[in-house]
C-alpha positions as CSV (number, residue, x, y, z in Angstrom):
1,X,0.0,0.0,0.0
2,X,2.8,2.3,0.3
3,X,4.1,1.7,-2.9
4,X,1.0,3.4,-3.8
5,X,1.5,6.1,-1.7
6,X,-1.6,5.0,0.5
7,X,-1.1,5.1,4.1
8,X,-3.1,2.5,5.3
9,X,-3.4,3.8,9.2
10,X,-5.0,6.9,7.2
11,X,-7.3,5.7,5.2
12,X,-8.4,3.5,8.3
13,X,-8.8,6.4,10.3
14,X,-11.0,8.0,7.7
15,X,-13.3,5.2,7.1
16,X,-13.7,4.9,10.6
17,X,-14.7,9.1,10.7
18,X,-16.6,8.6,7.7
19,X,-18.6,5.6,9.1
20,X,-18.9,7.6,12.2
21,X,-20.6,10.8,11.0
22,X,-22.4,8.6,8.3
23,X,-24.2,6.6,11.1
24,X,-24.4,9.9,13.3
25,X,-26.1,11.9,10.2
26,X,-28.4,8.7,9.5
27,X,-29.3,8.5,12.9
28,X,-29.7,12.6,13.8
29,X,-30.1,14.0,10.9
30,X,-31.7,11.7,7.9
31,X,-33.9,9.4,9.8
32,X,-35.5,12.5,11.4
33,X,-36.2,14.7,8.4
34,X,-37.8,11.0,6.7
35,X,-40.0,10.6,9.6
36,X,-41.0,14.6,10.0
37,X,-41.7,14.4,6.1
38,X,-43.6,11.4,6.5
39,X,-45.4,13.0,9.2
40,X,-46.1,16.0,7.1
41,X,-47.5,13.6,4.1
42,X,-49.5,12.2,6.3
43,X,-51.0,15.5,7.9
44,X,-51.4,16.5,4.5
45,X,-53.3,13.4,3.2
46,X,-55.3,13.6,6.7
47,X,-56.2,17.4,6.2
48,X,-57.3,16.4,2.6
49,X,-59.3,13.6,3.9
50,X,-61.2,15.6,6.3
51,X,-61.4,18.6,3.9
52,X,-62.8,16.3,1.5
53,X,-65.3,14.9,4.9
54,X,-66.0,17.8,5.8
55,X,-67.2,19.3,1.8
56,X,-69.2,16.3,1.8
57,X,-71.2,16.7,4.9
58,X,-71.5,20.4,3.9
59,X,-73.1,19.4,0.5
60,X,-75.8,17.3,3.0
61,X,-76.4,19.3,5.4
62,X,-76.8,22.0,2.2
63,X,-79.3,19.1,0.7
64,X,-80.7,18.6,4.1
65,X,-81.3,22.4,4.9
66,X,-82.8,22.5,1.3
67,X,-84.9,19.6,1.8
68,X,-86.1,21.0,5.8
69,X,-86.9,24.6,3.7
70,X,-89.2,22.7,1.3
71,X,-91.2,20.4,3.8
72,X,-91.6,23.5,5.7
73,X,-92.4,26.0,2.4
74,X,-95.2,22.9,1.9
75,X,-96.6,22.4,5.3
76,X,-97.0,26.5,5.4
77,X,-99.0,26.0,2.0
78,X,-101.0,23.3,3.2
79,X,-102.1,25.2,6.5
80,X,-102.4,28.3,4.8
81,X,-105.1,26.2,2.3
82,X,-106.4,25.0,4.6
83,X,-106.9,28.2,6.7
84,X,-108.5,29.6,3.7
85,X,-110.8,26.6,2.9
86,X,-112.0,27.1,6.8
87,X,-112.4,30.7,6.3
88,X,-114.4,30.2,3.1
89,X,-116.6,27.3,4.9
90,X,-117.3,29.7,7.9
91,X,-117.8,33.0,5.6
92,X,-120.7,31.1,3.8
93,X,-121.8,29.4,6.6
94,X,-122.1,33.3,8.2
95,X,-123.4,34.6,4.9
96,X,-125.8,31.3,4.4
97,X,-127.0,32.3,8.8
98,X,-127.6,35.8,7.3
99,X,-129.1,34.8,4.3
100,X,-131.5,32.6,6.5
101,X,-132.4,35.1,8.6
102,X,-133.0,37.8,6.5
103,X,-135.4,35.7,4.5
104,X,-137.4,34.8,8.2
105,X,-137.1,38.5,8.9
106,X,-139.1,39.6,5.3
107,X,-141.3,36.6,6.0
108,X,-142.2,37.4,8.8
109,X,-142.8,41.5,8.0
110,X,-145.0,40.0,4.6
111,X,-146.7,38.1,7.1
112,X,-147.4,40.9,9.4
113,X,-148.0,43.0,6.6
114,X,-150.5,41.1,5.5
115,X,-152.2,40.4,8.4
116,X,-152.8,44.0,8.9
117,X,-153.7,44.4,4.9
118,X,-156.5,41.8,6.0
119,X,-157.5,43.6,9.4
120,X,-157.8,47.1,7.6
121,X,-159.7,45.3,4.6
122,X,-161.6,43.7,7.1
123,X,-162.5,47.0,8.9
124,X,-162.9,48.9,5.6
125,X,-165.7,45.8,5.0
126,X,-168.1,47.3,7.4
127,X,-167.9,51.1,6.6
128,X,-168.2,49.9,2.5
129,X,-171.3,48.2,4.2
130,X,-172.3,51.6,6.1
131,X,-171.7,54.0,3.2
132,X,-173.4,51.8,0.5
133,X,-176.2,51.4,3.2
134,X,-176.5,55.2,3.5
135,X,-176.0,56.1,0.0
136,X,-178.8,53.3,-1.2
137,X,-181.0,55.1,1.2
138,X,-180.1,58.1,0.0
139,X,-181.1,57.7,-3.3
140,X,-184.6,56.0,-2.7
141,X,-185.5,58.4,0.2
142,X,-186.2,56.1,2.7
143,X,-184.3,53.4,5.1
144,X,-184.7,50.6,4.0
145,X,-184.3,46.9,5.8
146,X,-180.9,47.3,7.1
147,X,-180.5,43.8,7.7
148,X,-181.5,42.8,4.4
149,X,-179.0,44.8,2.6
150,X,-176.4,43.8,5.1
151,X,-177.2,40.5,3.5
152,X,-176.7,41.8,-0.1
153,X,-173.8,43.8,0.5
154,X,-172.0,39.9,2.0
155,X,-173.4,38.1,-1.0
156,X,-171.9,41.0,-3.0
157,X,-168.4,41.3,-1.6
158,X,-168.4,37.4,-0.5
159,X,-170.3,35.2,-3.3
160,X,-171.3,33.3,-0.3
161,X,-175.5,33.1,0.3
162,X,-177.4,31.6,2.9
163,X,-174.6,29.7,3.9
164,X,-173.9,28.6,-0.1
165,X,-171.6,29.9,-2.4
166,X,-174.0,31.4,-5.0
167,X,-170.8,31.1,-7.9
168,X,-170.2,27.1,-7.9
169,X,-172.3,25.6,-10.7
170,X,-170.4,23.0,-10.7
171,X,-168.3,20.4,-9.0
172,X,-164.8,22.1,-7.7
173,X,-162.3,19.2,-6.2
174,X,-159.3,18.9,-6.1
175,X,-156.0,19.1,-3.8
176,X,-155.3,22.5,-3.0
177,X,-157.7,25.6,-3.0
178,X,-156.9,29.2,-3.8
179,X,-159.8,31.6,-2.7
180,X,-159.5,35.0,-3.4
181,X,-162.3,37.8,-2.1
182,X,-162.3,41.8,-2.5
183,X,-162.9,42.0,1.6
184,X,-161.9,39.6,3.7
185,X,-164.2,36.7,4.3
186,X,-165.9,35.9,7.6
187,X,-165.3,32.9,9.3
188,X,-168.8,32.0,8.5
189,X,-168.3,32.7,5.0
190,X,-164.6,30.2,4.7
191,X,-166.9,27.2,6.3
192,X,-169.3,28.2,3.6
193,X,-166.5,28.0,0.9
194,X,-165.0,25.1,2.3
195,X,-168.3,23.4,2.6
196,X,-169.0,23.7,-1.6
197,X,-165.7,22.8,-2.6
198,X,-163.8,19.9,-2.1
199,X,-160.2,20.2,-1.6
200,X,-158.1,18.9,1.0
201,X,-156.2,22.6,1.2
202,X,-157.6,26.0,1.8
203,X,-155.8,29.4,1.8
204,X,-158.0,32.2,1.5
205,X,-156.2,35.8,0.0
206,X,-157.8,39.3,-0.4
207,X,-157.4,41.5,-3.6
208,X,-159.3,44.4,-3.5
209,X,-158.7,44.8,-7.6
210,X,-161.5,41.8,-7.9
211,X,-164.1,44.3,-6.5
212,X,-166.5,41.6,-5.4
213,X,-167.4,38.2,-6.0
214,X,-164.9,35.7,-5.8
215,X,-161.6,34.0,-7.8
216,X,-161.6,30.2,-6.9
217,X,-158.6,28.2,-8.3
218,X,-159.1,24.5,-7.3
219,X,-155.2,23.1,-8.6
220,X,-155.2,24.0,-11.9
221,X,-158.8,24.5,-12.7
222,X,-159.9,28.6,-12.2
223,X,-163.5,29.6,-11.7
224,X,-163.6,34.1,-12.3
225,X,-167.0,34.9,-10.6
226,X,-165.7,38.5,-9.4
227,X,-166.8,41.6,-10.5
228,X,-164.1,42.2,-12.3
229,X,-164.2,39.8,-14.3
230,X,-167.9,39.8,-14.9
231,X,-166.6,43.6,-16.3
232,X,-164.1,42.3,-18.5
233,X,-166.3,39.7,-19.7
234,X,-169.0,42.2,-20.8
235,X,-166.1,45.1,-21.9
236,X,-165.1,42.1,-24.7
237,X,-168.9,41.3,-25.3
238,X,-169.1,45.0,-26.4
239,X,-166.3,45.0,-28.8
């Protein structure tokens, strides 16, 4: 080795120091820096990991929120309908109460009203009877039999005689009768009606327009023996 100008304790020496601050390095240096970079890799790999975790439950709880808004956008629809159906059903249930009692209300006053129509006509029956007494014994110059021409006067207003009604010539029967009179009929007088026609309904109305006499309309059948009509007949006669 000297021959080649190598000095063998040397280059002993040197391996020795190189082996030495080789394994020294290795063991301070280069093994550390691995194991921080591996450390590092795997912090990095960990942070992507729960980045990519944590964009996941972002995009559900994103879905979820979306979802929660539109169950919640619905179930405020559906009350709201449903609130407004309600209000509907209990604005024309009001309106149908009103309704109801408005029409009971203008019954009622047409009843009323007509019940007084019928008392006033009914007064008005007996000073008709009073003037056309007066006047009749006006005209002749002396009374004559009051009672008798009270009797006229009914047959003239009522169509009802002796307990008969003078205008049936034939027979009237049927369901439901319609009996109209210019004054209001006695009680006398209905029984009278009632007992010559045959009907298993009777409402009796007053129209002063008739003059006298009386309408009967047994369902469908009509029988004019009013004054009126006995006018009209002879105006057309005339033509």
């Amino acid at each position: 080795m000297e021959a080649l100008g190598i000095n063998l304790g040397l280059l002993i020496v040197q391996i020795i120091a190189f082996s030495i601050v080789f394994l020294t390095l290795n063991a301070w240096v280069y093994k550390p820096m691995l194991d921080m970079m591996d450390s590092r890799k795997k912090k990095i790999s960990q942070g992507l990991e729960d980045a990519r975790v944590a964009s996941e439950a972002r995009a559900n709880a994103e879905k979820d929120a979306a979802k929660i808004i539109a169950d919640a956008q619905a179930e405020a629809g559906k009350v709201v309908r449903e609130a407004t159906e309600r209000a509907e059903v209990a604005a024309k249930d009001v309106r149908s109460a009103a309704e109801g009692e408005a029409a009971k209300a203008r019954d009622a006053a047409l009843a009323e009203t007509e019940l007084e129509r019928g008392r006033i006509l009914g007064d008005l029956r007996g000073q008709v009877a009073a003037l056309a007494i007066a006047a009749a014994n006006k005209l002749v110059g002396e009374a004559l039999d009051e009672k008798k021409q009270h009797a006229l006067l009914d047959e003239f207003f009522s169509g009802v005689k002796s307990g008969k009604v003078v205008v049936v010539g034939e027979e009237l029967k049927g369901e439901t009768a319609v009996v109209t009179s210019a004054l209001p009929l006695s009680k006398d007088e209905e029984a009278a009606v009632k007992k010559s026609v045959s009907a298993k309904d009777f409402s009796f109305k007053v129209d002063p327009a008739i003059l006298g006499g009386l309408v009967i309309k047994v369902d469908e059948k009509v029988l004019d023996a009013s004054v009126a009509g006995r006018l009209e007949g002879i105006r057309s006669a005339l033509k």
